[in-house]
PDB file of N, CA, C and O in Angstrom:
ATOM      1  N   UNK A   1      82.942  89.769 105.816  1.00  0.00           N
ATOM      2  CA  UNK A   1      82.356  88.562 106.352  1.00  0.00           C
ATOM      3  C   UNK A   1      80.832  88.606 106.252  1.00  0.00           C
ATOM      4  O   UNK A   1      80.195  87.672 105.764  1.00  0.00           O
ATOM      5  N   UNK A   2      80.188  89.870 106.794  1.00  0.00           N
ATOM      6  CA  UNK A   2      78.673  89.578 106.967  1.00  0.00           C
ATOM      7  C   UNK A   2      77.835  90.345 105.305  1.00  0.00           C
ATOM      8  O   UNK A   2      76.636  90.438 105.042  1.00  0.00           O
ATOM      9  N   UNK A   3      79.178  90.818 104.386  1.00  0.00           N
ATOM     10  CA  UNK A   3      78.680  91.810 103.594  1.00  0.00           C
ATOM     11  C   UNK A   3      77.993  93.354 103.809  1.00  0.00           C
ATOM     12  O   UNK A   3      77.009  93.683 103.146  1.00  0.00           O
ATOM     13  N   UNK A   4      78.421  93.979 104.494  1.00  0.00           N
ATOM     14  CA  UNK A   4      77.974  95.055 104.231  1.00  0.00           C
ATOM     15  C   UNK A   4      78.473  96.197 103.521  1.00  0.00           C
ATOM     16  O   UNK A   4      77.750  97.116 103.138  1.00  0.00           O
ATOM     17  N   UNK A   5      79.787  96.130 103.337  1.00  0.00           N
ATOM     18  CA  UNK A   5      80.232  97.213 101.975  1.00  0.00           C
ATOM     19  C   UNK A   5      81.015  96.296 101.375  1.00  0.00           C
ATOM     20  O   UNK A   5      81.445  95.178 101.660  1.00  0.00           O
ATOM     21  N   UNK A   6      81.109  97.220 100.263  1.00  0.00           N
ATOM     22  CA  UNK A   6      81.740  96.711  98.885  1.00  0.00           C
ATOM     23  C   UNK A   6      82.150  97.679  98.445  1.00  0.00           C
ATOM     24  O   UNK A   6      82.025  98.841  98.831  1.00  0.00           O
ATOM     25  N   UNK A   7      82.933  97.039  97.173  1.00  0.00           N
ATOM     26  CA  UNK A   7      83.947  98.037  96.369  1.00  0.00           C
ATOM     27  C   UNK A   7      83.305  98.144  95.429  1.00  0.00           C
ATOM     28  O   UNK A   7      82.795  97.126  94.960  1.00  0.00           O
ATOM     29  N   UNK A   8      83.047  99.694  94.670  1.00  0.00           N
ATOM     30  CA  UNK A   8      82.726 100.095  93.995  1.00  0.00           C
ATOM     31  C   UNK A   8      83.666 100.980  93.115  1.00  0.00           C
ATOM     32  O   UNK A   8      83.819 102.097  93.608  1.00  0.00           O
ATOM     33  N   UNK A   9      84.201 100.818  92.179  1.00  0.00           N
ATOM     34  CA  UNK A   9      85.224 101.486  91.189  1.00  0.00           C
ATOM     35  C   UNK A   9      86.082 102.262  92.214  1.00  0.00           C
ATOM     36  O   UNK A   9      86.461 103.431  92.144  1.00  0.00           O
ATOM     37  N   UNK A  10      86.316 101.286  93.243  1.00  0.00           N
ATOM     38  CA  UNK A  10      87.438 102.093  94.096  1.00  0.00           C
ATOM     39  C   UNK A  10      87.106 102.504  95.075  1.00  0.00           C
ATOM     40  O   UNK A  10      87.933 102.800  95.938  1.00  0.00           O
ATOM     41  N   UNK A  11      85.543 102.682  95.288  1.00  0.00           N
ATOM     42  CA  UNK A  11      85.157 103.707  96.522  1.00  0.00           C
ATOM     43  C   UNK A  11      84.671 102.706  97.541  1.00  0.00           C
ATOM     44  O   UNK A  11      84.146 101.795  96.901  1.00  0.00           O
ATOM     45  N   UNK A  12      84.611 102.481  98.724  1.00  0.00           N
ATOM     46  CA  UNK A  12      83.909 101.670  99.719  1.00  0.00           C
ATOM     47  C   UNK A  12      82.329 102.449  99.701  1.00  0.00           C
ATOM     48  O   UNK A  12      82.045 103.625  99.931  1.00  0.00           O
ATOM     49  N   UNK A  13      81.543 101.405  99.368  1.00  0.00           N
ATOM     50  CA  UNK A  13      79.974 101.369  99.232  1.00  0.00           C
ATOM     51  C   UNK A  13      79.146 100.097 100.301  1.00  0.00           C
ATOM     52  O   UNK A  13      79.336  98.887 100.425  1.00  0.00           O
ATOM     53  N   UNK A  14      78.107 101.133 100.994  1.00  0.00           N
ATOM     54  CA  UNK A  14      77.439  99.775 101.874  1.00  0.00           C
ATOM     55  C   UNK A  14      76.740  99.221 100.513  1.00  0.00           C
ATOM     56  O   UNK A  14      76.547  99.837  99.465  1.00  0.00           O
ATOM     57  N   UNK A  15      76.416  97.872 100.842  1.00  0.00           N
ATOM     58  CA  UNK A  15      75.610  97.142  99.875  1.00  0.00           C
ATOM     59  C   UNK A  15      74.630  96.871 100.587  1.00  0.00           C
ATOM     60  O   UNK A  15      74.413  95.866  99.910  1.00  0.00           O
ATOM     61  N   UNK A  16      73.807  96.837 101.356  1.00  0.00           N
ATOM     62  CA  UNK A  16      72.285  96.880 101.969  1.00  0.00           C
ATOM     63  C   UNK A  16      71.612  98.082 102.641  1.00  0.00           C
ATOM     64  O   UNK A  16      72.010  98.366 103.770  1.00  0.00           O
ATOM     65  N   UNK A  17      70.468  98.957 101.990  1.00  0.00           N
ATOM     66  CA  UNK A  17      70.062  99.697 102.296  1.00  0.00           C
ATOM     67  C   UNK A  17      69.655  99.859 103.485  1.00  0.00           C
ATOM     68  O   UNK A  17      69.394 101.006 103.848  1.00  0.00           O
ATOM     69  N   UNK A  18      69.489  98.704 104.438  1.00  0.00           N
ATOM     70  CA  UNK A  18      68.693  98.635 105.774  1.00  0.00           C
ATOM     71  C   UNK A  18      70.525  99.043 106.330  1.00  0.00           C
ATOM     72  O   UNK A  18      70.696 100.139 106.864  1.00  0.00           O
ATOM     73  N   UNK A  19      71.498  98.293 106.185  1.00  0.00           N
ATOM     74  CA  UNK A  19      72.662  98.609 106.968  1.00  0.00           C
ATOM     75  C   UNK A  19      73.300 100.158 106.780  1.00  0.00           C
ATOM     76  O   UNK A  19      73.992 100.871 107.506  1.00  0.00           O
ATOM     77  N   UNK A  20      72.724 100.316 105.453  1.00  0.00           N
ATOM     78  CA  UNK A  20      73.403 102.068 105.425  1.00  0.00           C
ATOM     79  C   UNK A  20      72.371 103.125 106.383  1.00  0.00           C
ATOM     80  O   UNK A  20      72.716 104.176 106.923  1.00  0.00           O
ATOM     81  N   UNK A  21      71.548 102.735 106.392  1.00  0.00           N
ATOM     82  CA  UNK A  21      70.461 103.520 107.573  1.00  0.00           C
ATOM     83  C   UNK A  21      71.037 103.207 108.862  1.00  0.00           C
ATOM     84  O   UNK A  21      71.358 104.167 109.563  1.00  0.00           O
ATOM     85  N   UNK A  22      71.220 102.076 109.287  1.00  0.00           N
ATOM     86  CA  UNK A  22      71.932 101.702 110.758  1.00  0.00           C
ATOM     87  C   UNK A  22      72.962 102.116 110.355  1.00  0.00           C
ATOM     88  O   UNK A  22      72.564 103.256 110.114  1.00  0.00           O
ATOM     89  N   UNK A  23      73.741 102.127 110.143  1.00  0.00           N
ATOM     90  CA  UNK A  23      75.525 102.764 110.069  1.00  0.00           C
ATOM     91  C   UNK A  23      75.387 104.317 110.369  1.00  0.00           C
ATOM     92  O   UNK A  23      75.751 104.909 111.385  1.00  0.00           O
ATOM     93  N   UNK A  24      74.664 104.920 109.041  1.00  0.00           N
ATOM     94  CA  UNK A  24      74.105 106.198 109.437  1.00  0.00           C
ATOM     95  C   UNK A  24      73.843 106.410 110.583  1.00  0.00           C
ATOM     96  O   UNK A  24      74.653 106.864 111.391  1.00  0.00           O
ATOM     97  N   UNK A  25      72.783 106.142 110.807  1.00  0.00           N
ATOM     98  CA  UNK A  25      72.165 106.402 112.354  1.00  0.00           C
ATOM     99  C   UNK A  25      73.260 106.541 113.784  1.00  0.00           C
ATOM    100  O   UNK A  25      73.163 107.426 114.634  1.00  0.00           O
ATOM    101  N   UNK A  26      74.121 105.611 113.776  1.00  0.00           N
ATOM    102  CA  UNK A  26      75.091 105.204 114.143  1.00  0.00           C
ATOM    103  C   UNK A  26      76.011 106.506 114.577  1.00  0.00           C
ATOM    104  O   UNK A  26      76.249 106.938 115.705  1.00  0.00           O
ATOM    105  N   UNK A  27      76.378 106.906 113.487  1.00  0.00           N
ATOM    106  CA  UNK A  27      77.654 107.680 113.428  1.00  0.00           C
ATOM    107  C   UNK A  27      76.637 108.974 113.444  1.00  0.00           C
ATOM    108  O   UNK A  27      77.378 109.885 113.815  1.00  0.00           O
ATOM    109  N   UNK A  28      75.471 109.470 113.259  1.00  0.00           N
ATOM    110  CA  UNK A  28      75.000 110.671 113.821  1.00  0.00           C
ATOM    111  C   UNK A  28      74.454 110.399 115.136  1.00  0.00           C
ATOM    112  O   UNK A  28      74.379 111.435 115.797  1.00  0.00           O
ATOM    113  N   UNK A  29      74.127 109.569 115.625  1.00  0.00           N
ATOM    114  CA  UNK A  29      74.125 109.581 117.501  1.00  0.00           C
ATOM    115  C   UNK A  29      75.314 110.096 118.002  1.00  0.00           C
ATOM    116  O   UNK A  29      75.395 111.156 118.623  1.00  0.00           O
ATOM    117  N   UNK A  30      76.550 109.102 117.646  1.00  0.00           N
ATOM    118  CA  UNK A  30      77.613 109.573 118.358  1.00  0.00           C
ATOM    119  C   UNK A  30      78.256 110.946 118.173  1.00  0.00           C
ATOM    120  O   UNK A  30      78.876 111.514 119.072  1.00  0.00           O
ATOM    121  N   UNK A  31      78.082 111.409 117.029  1.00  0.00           N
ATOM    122  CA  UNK A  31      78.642 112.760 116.554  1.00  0.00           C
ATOM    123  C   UNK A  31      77.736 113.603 117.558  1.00  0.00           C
ATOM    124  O   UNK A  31      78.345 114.521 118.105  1.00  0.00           O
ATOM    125  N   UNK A  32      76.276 113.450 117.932  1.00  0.00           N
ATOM    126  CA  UNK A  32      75.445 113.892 118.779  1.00  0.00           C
ATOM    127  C   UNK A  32      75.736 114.127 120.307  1.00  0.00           C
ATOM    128  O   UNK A  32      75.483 115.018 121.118  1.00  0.00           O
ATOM    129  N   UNK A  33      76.348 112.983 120.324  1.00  0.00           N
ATOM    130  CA  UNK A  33      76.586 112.484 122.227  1.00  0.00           C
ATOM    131  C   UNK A  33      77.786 113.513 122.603  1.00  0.00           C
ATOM    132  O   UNK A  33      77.898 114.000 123.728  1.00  0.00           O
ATOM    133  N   UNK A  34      78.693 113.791 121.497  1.00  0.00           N
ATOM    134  CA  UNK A  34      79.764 114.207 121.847  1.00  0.00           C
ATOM    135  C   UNK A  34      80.099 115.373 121.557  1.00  0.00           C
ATOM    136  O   UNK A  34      81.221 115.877 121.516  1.00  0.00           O
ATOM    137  N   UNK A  35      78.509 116.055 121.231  1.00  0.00           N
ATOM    138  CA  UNK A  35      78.769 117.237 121.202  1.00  0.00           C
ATOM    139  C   UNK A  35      78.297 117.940 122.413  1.00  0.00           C
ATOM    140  O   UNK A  35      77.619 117.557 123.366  1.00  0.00           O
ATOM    141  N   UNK A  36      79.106 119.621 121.972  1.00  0.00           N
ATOM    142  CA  UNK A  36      78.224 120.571 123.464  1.00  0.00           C
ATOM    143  C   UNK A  36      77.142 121.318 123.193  1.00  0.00           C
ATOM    144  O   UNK A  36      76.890 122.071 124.133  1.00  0.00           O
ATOM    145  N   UNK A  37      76.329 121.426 122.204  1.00  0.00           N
ATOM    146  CA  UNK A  37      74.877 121.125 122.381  1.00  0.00           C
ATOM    147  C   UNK A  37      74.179 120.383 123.026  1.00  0.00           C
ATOM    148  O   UNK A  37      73.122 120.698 123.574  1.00  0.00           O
ATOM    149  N   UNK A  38      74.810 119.089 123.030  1.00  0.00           N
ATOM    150  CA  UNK A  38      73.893 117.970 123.709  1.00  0.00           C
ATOM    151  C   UNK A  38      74.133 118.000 124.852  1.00  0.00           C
ATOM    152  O   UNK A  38      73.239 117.840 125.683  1.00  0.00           O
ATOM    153  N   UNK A  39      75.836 118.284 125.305  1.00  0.00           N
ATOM    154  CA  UNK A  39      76.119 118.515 127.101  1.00  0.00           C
ATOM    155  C   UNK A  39      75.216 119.554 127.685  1.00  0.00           C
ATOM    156  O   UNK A  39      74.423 119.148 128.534  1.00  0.00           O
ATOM    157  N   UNK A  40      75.195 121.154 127.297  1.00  0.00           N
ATOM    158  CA  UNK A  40      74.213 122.147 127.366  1.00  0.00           C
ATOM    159  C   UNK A  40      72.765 121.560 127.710  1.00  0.00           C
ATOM    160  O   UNK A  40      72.126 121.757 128.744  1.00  0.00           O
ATOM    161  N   UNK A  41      72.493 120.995 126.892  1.00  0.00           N
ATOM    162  CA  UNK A  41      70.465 120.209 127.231  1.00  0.00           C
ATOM    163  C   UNK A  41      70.677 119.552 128.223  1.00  0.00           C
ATOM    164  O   UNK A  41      69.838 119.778 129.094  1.00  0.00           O
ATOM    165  N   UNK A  42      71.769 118.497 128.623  1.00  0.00           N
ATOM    166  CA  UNK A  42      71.723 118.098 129.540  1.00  0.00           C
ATOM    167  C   UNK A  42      71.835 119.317 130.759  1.00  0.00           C
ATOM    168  O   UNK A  42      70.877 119.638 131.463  1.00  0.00           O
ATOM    169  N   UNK A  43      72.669 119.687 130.817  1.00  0.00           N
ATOM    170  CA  UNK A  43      72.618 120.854 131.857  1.00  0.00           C
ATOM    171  C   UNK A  43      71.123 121.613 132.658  1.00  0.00           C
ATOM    172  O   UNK A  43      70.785 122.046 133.760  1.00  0.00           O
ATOM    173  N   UNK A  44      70.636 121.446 131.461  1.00  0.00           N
ATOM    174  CA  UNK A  44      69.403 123.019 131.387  1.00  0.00           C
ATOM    175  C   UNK A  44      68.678 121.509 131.226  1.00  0.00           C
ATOM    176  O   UNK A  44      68.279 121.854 130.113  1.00  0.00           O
ATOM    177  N   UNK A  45      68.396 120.772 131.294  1.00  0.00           N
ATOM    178  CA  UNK A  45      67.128 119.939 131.756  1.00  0.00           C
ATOM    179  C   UNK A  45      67.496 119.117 132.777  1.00  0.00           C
ATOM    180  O   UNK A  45      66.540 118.396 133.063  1.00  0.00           O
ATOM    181  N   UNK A  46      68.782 118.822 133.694  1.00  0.00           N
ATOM    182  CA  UNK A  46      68.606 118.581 134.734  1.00  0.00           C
ATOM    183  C   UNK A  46      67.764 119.812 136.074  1.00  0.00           C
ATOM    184  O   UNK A  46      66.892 119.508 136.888  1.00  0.00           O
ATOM    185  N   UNK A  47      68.594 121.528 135.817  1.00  0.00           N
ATOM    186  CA  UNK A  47      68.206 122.026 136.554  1.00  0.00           C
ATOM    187  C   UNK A  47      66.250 122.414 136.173  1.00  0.00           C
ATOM    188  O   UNK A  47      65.516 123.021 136.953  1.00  0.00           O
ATOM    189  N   UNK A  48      65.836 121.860 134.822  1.00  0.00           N
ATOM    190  CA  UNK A  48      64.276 122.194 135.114  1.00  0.00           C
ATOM    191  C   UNK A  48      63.304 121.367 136.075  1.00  0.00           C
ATOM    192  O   UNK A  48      62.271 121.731 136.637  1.00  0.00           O
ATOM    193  N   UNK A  49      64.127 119.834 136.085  1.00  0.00           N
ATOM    194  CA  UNK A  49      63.852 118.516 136.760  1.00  0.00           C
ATOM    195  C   UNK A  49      64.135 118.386 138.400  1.00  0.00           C
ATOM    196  O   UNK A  49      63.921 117.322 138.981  1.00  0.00           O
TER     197      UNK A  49
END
């Protein structure tokens, strides 16, 4: 509907460079949030606070 991927000889391809940066971005926050590195910092910078 809004265009942002396309088919490319089979493969799903974003077609706007600004949306493959947001998509990106996207899916490494959440891969971030849900890790336990990130629970850990939280931990150890509530008790420095």
């Amino acid at each position: 509907m809004f265009g942002l991927v396309k088919n490319s000889e089979g493969n799903v391809a974003i077609s706007n460079r600004i949306f493959e940066t947001l998509l990106y971005n996207l899916f490494l926050s959440e891969e971030l949030v849900d890790s336990k590195e990130y629970d850990a910092g939280l931990q150890a910078r509530n008790q420095l606070f």
